[in-house]
C-alpha positions as CSV (number, residue, x, y, z in Angstrom):
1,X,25.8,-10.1,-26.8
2,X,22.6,-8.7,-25.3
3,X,22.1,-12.0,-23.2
4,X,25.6,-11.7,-21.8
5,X,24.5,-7.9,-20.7
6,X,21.5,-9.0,-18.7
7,X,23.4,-11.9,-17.2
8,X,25.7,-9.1,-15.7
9,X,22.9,-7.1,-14.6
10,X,21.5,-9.9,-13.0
11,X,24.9,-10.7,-11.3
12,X,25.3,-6.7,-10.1
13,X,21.3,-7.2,-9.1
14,X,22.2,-9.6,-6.6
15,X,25.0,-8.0,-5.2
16,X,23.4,-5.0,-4.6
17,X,22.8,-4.7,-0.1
18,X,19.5,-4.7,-0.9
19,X,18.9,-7.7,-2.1
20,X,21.7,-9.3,0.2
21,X,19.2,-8.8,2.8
22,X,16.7,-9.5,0.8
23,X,15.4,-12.5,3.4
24,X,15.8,-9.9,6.5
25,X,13.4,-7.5,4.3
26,X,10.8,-10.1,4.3
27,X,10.6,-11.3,7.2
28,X,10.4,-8.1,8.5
29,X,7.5,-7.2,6.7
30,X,5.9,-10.3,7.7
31,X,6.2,-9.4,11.1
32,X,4.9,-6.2,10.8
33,X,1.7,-7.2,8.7
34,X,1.4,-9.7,11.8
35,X,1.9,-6.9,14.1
36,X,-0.9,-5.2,12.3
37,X,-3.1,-7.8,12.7
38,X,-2.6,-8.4,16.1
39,X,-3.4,-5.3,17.1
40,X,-6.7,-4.9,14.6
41,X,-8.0,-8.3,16.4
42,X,-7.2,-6.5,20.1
43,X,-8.5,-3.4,19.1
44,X,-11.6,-5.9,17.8
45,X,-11.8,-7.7,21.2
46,X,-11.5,-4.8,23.3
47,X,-14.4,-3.1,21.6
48,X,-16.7,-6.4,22.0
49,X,-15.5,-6.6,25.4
50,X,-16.7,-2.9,26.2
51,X,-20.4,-3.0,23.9
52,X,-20.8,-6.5,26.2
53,X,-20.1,-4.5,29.3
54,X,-22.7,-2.1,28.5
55,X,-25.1,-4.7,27.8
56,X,-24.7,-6.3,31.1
57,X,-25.0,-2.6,33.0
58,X,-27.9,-2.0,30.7
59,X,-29.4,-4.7,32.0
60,X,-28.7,-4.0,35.7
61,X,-26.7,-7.5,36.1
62,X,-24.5,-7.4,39.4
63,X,-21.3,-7.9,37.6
64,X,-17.8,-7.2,39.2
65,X,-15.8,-4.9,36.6
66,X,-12.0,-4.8,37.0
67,X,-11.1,-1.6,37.9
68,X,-14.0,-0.3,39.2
């Protein structure tokens, strides 16, 4: 009797929405954990890109900067 009880749970389990879009859930978090580590690496590039910038002016290099 007990197994036939948690075979039904199972069953209302899966028919819950949630777990209908179970798939879109995932992937959604995938993407934003990807999103998150896009930006980390950016934010990671950009900050190289400045520290090389000031070693260039540091060093008194004729170096065009964009925006400047």
């Amino acid at each position: 009797m007990d197994i036939d009880m948690d075979i039904e749970i199972i069953h209302r389990a899966r028919a819950t929405p949630l777990a209908a879009h179970r798939r879109d859930i995932e992937w959604l978090v995938l993407g934003l954990a990807l999103l998150g580590l896009f930006t980390a690496v950016g934010r990671l590039e950009g900050a190289l890109v400045e520290l090389a910038a000031a070693r260039v002016d540091a060093l008194g290099l004729p170096i065009a900067r964009a925006g400047v």
